[in-house]
MARBA-3410 file (N, C-alpha, C, O; in Angstrom, 1 decimal):
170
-24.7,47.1,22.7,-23.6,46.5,23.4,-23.4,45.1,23.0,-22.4,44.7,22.4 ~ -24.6,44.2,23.6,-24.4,42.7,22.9,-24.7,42.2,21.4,-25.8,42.4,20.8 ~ -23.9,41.6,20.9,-24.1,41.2,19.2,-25.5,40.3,19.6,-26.7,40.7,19.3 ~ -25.3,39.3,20.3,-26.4,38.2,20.4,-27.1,38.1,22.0,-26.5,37.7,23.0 ~ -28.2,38.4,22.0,-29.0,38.1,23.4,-29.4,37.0,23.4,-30.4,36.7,22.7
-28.8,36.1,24.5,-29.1,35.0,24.6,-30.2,35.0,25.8,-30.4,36.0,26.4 ~ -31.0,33.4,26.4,-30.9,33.3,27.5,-29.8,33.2,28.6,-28.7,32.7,28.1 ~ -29.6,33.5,30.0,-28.3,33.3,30.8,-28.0,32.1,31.1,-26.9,31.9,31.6 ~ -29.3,30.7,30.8,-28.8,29.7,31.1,-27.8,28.6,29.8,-26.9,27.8,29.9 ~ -28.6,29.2,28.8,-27.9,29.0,27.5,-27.1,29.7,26.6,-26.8,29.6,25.4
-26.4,30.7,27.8,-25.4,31.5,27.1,-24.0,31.1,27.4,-23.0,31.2,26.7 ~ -24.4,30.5,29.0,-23.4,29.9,30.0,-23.4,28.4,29.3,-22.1,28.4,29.2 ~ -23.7,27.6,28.8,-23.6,26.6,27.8,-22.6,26.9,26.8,-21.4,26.4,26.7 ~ -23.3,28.0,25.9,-22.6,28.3,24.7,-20.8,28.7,25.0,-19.8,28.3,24.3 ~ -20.8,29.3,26.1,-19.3,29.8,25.9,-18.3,28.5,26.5,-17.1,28.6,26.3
-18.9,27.1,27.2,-18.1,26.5,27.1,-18.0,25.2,26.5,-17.1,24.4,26.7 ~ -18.8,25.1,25.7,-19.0,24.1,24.6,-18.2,24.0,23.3,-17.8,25.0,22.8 ~ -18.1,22.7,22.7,-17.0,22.8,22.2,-17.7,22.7,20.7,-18.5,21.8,20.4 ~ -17.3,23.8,19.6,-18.0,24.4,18.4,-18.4,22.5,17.8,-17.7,21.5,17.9 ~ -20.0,22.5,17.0,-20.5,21.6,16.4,-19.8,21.5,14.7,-19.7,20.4,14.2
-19.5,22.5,14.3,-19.0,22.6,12.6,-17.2,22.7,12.9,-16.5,23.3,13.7 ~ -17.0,22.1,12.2,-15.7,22.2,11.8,-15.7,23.4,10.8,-16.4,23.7,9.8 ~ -14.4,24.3,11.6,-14.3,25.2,10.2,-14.9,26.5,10.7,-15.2,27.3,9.8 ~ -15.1,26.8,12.0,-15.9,27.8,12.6,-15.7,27.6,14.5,-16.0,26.7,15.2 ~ -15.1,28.7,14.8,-15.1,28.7,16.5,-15.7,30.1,16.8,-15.9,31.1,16.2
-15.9,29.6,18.0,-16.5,30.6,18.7,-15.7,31.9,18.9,-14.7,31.6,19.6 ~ -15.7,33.1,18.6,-15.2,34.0,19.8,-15.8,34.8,20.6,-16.8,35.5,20.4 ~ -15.1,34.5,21.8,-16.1,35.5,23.1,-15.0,36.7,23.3,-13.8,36.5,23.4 ~ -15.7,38.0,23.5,-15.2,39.2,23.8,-15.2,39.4,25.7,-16.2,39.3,26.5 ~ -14.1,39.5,26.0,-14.0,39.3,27.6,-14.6,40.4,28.1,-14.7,40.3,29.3
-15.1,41.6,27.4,-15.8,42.6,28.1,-17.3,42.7,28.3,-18.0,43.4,29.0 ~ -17.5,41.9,27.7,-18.9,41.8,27.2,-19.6,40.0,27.7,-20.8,39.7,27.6 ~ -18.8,39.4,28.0,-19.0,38.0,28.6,-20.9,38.1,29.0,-21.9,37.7,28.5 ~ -20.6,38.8,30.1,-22.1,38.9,30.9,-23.3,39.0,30.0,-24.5,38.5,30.1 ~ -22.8,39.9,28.7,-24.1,40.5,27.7,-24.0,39.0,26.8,-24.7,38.9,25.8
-23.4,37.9,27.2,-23.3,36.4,26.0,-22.9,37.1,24.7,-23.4,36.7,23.7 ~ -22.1,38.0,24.6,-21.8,38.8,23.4,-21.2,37.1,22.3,-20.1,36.7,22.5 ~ -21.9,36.4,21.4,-20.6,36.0,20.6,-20.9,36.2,19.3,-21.8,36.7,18.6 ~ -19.6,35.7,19.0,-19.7,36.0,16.8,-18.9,35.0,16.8,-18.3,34.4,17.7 ~ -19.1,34.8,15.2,-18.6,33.2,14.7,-18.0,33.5,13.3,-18.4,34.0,12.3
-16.4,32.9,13.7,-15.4,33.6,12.8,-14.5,32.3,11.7,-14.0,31.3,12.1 ~ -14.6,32.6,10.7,-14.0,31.6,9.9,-12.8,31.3,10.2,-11.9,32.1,10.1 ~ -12.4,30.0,10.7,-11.1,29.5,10.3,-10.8,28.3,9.3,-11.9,27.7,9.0 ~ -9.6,27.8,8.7,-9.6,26.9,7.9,-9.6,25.6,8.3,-8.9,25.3,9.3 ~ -10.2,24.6,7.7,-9.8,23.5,8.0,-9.3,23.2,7.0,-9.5,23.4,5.8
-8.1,22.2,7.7,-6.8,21.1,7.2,-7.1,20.5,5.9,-6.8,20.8,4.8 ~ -8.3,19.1,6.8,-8.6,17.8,6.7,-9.4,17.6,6.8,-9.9,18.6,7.5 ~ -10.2,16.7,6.5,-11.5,15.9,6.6,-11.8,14.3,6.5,-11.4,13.5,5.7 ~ -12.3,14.2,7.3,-12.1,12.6,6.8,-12.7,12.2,5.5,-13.7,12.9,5.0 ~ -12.4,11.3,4.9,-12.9,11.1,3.2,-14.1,10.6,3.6,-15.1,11.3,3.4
-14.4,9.4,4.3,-16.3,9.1,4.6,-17.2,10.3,4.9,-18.4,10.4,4.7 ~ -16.5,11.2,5.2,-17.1,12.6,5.8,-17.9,12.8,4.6,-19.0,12.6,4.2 ~ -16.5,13.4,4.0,-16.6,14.5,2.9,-17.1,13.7,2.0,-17.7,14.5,1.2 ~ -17.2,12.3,1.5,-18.3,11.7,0.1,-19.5,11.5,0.4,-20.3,11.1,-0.5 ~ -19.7,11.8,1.9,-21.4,11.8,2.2,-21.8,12.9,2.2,-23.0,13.0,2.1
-21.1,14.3,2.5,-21.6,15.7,2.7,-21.5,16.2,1.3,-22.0,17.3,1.0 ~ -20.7,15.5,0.6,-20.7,15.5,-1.2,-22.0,14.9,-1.8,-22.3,15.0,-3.0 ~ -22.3,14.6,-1.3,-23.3,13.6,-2.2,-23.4,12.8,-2.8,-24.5,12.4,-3.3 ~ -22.1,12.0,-3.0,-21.5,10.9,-4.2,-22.6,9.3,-3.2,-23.3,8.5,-3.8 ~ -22.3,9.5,-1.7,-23.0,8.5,-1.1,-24.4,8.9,-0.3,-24.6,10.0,0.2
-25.3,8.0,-0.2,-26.3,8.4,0.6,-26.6,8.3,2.3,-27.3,9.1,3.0 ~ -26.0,7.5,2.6,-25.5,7.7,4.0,-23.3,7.2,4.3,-22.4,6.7,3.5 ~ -23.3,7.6,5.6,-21.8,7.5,5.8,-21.5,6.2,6.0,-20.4,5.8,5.7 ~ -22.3,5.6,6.3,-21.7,4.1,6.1,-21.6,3.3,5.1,-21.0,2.2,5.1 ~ -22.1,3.7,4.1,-21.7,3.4,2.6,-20.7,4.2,1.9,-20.3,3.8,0.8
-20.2,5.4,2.6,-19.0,6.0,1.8,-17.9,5.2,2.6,-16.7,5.2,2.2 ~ -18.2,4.6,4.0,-17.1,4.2,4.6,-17.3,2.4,3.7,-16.2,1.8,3.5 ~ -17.8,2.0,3.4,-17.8,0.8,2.9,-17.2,0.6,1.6,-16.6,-0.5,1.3 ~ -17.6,1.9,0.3,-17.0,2.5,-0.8,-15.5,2.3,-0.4,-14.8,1.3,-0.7 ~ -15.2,3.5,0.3,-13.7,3.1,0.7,-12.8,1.8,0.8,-11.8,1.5,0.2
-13.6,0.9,1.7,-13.1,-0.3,1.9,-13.1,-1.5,0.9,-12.5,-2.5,1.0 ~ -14.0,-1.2,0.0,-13.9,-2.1,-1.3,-13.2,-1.4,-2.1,-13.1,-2.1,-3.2 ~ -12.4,-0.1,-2.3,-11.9,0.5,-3.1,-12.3,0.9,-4.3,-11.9,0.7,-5.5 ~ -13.4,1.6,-3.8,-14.1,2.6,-5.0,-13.8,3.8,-4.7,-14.5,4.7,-5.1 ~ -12.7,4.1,-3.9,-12.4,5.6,-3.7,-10.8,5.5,-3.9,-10.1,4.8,-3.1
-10.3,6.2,-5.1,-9.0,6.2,-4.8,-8.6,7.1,-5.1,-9.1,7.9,-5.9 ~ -7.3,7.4,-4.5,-6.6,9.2,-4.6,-5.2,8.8,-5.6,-4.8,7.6,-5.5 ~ -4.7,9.4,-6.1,-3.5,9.1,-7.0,-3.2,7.7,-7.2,-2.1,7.3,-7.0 ~ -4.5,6.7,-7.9,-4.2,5.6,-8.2,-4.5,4.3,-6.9,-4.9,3.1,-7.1 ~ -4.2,5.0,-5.9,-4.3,4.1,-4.9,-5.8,4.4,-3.9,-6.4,5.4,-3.8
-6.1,2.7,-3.1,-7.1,2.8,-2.5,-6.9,3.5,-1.1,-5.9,3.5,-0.4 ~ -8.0,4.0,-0.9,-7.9,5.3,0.0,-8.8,4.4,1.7,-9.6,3.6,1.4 ~ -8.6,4.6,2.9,-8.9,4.2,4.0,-10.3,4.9,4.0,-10.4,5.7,3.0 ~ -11.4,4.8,4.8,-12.4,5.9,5.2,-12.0,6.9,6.3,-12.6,7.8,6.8 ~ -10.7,6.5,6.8,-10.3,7.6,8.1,-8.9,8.7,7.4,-8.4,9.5,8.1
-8.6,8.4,5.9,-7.8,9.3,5.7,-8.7,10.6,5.1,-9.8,10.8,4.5 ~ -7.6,11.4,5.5,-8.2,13.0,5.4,-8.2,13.6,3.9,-7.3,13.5,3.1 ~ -8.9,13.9,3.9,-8.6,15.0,2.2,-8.4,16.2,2.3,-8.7,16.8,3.3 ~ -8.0,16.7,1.7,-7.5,18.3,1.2,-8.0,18.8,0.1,-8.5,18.1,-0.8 ~ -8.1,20.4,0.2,-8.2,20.9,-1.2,-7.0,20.6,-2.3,-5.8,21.0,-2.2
-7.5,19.9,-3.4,-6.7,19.9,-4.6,-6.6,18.7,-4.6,-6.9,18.4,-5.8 ~ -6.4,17.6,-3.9,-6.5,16.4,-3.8,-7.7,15.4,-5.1,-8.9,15.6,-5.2 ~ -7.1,14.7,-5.8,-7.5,14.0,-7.5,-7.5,12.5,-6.4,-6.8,11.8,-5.7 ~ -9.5,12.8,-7.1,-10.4,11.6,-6.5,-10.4,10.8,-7.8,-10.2,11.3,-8.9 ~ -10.6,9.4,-7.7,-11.8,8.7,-8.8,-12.6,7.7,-7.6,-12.4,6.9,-6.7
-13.7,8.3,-8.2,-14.9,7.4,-6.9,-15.5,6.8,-8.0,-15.5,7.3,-9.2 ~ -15.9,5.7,-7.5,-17.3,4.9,-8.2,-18.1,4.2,-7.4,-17.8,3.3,-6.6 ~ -19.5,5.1,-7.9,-20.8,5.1,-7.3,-21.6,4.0,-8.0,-21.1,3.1,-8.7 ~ -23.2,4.1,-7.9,-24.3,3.5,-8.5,-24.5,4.5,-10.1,-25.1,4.0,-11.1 ~ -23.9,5.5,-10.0,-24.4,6.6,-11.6,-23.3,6.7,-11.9,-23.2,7.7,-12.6
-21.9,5.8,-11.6,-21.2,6.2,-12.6,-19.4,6.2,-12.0,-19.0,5.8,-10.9 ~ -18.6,6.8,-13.1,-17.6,6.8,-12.4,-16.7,8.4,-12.4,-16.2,8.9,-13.4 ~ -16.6,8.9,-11.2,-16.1,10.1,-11.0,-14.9,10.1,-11.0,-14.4,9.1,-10.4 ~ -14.1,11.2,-11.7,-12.7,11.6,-11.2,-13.2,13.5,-11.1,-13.8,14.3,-11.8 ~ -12.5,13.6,-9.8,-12.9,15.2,-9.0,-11.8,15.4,-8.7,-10.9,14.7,-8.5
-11.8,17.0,-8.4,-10.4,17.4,-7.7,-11.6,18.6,-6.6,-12.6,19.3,-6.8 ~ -10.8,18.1,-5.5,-11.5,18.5,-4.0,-11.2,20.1,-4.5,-10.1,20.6,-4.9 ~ -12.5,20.8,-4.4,-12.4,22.4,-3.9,-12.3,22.9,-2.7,-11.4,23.7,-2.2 ~ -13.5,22.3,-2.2,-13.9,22.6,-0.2,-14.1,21.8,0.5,-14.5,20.7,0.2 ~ -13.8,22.2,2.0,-13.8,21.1,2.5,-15.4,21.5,3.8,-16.1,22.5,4.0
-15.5,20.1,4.4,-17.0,20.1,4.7,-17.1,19.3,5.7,-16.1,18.6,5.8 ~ -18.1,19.0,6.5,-18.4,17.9,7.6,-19.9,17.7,7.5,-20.3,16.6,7.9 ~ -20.9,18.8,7.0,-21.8,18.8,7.1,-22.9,19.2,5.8,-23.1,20.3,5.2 ~ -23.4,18.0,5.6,-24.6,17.6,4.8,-25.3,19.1,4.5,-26.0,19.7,5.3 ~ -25.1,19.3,3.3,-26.0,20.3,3.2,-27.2,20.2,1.5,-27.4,19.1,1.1
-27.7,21.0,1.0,-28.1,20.6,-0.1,-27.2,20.6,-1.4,-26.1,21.1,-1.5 ~ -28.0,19.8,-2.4,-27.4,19.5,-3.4,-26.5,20.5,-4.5,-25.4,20.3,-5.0 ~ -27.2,21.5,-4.5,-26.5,22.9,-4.9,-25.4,23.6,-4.0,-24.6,24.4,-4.6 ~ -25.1,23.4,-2.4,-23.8,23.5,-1.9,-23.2,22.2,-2.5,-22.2,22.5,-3.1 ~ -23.5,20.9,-2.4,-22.8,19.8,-2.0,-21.7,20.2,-3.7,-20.5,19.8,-3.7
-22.2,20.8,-4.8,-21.7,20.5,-6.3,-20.9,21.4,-6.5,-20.5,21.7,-7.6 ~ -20.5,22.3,-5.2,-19.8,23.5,-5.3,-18.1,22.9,-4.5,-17.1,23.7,-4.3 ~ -18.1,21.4,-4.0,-17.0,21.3,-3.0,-16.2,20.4,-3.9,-15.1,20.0,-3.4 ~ -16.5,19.9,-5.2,-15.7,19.5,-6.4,-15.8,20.1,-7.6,-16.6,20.9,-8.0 ~ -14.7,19.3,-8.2,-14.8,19.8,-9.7,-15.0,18.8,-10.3,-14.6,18.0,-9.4
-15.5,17.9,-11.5,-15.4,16.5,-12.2,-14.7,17.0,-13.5,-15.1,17.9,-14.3 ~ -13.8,16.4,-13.4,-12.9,16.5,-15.3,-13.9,16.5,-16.6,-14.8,15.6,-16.8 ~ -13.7,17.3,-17.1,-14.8,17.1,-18.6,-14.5,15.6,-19.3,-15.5,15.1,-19.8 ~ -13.7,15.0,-19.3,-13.2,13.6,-19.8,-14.0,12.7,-18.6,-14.6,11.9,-19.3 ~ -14.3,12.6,-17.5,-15.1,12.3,-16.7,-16.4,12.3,-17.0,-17.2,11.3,-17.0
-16.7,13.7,-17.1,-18.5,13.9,-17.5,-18.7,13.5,-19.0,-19.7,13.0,-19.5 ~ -18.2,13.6,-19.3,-18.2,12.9,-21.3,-18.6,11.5,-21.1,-19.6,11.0,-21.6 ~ -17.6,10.8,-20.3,-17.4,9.0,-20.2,-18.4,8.6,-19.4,-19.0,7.6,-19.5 ~ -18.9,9.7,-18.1,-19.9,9.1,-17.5,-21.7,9.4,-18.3,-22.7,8.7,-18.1 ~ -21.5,10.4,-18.9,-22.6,10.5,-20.2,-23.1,9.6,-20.7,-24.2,9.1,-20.7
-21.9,9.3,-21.6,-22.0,8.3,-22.8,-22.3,7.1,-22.8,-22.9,6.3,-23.6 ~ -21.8,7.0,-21.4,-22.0,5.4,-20.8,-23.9,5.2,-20.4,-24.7,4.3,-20.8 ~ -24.0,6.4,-19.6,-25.4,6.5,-19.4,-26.4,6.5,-20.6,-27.5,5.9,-20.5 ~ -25.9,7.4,-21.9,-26.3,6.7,-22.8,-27.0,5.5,-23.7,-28.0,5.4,-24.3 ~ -25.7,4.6,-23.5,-25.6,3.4,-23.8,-26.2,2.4,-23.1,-26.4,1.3,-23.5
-26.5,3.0,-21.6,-27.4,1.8,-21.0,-28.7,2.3,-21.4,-29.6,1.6,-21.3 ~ -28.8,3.9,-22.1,-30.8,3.9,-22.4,-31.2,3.2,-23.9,-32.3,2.9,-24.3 ~ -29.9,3.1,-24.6,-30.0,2.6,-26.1,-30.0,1.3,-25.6,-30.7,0.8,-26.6 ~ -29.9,0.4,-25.0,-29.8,-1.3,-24.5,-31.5,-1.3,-24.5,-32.3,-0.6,-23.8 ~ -31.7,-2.8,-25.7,-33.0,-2.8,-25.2,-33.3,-3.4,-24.0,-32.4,-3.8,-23.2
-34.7,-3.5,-23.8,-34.8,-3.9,-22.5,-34.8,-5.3,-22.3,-35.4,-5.9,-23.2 ~ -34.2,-6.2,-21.0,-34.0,-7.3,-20.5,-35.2,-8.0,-20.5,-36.1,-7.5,-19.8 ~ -35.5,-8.9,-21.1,-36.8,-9.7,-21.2,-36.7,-10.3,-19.5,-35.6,-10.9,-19.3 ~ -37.4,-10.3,-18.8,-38.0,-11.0,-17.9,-38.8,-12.1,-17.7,-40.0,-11.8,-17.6 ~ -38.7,-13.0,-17.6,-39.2,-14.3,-17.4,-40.7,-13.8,-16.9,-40.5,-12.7,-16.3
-42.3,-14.2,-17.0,-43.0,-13.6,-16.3,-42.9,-14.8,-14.5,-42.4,-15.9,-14.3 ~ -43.4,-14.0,-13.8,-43.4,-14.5,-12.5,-44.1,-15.5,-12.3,-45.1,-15.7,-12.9 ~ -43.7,-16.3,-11.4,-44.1,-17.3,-10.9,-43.9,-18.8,-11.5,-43.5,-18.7,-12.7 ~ -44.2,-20.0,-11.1,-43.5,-21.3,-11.6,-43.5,-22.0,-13.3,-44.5,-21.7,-13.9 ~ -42.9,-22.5,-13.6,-42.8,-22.4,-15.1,-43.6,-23.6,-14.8,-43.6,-24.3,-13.7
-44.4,-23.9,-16.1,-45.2,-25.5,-16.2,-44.7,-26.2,-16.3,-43.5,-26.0,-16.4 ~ -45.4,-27.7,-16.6,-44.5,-28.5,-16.5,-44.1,-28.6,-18.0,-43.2,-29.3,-18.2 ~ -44.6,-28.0,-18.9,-43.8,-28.5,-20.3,-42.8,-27.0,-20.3,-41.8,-26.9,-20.9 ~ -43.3,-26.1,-19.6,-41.5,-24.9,-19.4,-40.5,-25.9,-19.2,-39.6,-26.1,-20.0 ~ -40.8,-26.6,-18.1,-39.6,-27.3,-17.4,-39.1,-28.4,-18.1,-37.9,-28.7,-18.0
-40.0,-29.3,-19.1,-39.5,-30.3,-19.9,-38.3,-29.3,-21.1,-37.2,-29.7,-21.5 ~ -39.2,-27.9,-21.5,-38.2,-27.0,-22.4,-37.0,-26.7,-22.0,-35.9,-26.6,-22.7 ~ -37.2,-26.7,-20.4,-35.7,-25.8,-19.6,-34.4,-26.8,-19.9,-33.3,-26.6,-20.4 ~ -35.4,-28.2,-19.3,-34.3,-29.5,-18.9,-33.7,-29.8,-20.6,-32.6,-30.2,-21.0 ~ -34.6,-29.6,-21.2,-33.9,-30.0,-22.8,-33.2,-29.4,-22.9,-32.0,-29.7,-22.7
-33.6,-28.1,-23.3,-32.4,-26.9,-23.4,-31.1,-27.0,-22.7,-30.1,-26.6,-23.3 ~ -31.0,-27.6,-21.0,-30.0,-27.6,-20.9,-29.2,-28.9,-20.8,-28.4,-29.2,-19.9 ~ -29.3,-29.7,-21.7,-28.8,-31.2,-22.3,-29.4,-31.7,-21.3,-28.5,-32.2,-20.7 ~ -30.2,-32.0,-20.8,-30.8,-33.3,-19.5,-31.0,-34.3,-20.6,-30.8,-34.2,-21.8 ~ -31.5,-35.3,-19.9,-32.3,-36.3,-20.6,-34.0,-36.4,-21.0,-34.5,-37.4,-21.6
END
């Protein structure tokens, strides 16, 4: 008779709470109320907010850096800089730039919720001209030799007689 047996104090919760996922509601069968009968039925979502959706993407590691991305304008949709409260759609042409690089994507799915990295690479697409340029680039920073480092700590005093020359002093 009932899909799901709940407890009765947690079933009375469930039917009047308001669904956690976007993109999923509850339905309750009115014949069956008493048995906590529910099932959980796909509906679509619109929109998303873009801070949402570049942290449940993965492009950022927490939401307050995809909302901050936004606001320096490393997230832009048709050329222009994008708000962290405007929504995205499917089909919608991203260029984000992260720490690895610079993405242009076109939105597949839409999301609210953080999942793993094998969902998250399934809710874009990146342009092959994209993945080429962000390659090559990565590339080119492993062919750079490496940055000489000063070693640590205070230079002597004939460093410092070298430094001040070097930089025309007296």
């Amino acid at each position: 008779m009932s899909l799901v047996t709940l407890r009765p104090v947690r079933a009375a919760v469930l039917l009047f709470e308001k669904p956690k996922i976007r993109g999923f509601q509850r339905v309750v069968s009115a014949s069956v109320v008493n048995d906590a009968a529910i099932s959980w039925q796909h509906t679509f979502v619109t929109g998303v907010r873009i801070d949402k959706w570049l942290w449940a993407a993965r492009f950022y590691k927490t939401r307050s850096l995809a909302t901050k991305a936004c606001e320096l304008g490393r997230v832009q949709s048709a050329g222009q800089r994008v708000k962290a409260a405007r929504e995205v759609h499917p089909g919608d042409k991203l260029c984000i730039t992260n720490d690895t690089g610079d993405f242009a994507i076109v939105v597949l799915q839409l999301t609210e919720v953080r999942g793993p990295a094998s969902v998250a690479q399934t809710l874009y697409h990146e342009t092959e001209a994209s993945r080429e340029a962000r390659l090559k680039a990565a590339a080119e920073r492993k062919a750079m030799p490496p940055i000489d480092r000063p070693s640590g700590g205070r230079p002597s005093k004939r460093d410092r007689r070298h430094i001040i020359q070097f930089r025309g002093g007296s």
